[in-house]
C-alpha positions in Angstrom: 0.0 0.0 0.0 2.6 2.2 0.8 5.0 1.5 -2.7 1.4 2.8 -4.5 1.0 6.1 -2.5 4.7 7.0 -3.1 4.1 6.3 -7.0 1.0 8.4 -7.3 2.8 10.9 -5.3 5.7 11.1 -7.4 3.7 10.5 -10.5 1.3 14.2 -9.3 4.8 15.9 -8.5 6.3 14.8 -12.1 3.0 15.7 -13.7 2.6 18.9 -11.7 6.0 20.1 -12.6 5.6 19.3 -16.7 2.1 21.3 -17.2 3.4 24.6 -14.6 6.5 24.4 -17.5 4.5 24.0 -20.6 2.0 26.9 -18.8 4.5 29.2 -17.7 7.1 29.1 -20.7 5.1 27.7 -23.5 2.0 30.1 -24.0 2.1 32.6 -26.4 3.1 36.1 -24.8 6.2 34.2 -23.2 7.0 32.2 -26.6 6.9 35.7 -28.7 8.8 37.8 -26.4 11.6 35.2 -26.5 12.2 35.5 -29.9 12.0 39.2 -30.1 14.2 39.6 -26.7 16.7 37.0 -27.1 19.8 35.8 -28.8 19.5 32.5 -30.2 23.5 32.6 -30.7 24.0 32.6 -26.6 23.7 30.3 -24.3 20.5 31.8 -22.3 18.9 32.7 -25.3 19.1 29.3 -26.3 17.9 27.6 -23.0 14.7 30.4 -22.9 14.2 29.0 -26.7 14.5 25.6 -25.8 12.1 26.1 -22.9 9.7 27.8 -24.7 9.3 24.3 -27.1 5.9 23.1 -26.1 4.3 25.6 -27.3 0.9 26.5 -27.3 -1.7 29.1 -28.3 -5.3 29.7 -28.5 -5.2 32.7 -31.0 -2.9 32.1 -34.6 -2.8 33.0 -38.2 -1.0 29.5 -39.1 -3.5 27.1 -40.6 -5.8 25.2 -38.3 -3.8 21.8 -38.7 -0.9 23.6 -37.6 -2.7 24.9 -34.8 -4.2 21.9 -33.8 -0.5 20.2 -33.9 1.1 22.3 -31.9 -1.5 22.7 -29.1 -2.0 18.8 -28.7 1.8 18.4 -28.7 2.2 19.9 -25.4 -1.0 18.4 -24.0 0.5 14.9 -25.0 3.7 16.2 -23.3 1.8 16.1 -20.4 0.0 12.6 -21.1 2.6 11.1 -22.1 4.9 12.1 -19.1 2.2 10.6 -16.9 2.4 7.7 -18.8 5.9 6.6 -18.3 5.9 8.0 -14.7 2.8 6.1 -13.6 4.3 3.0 -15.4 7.8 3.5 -13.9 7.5 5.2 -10.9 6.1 1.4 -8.7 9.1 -0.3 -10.2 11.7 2.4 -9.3 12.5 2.4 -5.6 15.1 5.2 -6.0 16.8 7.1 -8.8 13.6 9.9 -8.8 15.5 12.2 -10.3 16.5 10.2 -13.2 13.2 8.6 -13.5 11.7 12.2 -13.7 14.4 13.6 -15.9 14.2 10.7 -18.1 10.3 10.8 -18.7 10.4 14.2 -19.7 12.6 13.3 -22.1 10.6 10.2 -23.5 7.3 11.9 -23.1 8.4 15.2 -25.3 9.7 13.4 -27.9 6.7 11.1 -28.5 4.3 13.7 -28.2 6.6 15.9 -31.1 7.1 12.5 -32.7 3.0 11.3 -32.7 1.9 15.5 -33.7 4.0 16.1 -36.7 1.7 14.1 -38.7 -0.9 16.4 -38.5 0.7 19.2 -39.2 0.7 20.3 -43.0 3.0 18.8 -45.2 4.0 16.2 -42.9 6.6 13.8 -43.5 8.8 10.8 -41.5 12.0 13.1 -41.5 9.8 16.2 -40.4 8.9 13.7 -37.4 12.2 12.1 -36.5 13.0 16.2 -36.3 10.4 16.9 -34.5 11.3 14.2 -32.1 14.3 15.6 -32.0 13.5 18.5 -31.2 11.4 17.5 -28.3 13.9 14.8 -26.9 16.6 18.4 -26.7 13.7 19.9 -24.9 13.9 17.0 -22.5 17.1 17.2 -22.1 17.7 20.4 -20.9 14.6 21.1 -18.9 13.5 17.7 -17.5 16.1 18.0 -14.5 13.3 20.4 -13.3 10.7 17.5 -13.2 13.4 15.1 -11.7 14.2 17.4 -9.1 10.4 17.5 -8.6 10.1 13.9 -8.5 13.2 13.1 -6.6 12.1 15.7 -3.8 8.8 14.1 -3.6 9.8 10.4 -3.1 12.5 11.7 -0.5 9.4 12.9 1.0 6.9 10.1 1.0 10.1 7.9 1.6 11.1 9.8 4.9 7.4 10.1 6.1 7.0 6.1 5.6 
């Protein structure tokens, strides 16, 4: 009983973390004043870039399959990193931080992988990019959600 409570608990902290991220740096009035505020060439304005990756709007002039694309990708980000921490989290007694870090990782790169198809003129290499693209986003910001999800099993595991 206990080894399910301390999944579900680091499963809500893993979740919580991803949709505050894809909230907070992926809607559109933080997504458009990074690129008119930042350098892509430096190192910040590449990490506010790469943060801003899932992102989302509710307003656009891009077509509506476009639109659609982009806004379910971060929604899946979500799903997804739900997914792998609900089915990992029970098996992994320690190592929250790379279980966290990890699914972020997994879960933005299917969610690019599994939307590009919708978008218009799709295509498998536009996908294994896309992937890409969301794995890199994984990379560099998923140590938030494993220090989210390490925190909250040291938490559960202390208490217990």
């Amino acid at each position: 009983m206990a080894i399910v409570g301390r999944a579900r608990t680091a499963t809500g902290a893993g979740v919580f973390a991803t949709a505050l991220l894809v909230l907070l740096f992926g809607n559109q009035a933080f997504t458009e004043w990074v690129v008119r505020h930042t350098d892509g060439n430096t190192v910040w304005g590449w990490f506010l870039r790469t943060l801003s990756w899932p992102a989302w709007t509710v307003r656009s002039t891009i077509p509506i399959r476009d639109l659609l694309a982009q806004d379910l990708r971060a929604v899946l980000l979500v799903v997804f990193v739900a997914l792998v921490l609900g089915s990992a989290s029970r098996a992994v007694t320690g190592g929250g931080f790379l279980l966290g870090w990890a699914a972020l990782i997994f879960g933005s790169a299917l969610a690019a992988f599994a939307t590009a198809f919708l978008a218009t003129h799709s295509s498998w290499l536009g996908a294994f990019e896309a992937a890409g693209d969301g794995s890199r986003y994984g990379l560099f910001v998923g140590w938030i959600v494993g220090l989210a999800v390490a925190s909250t099993k040291a938490r559960v595991a202390a208490r217990a």
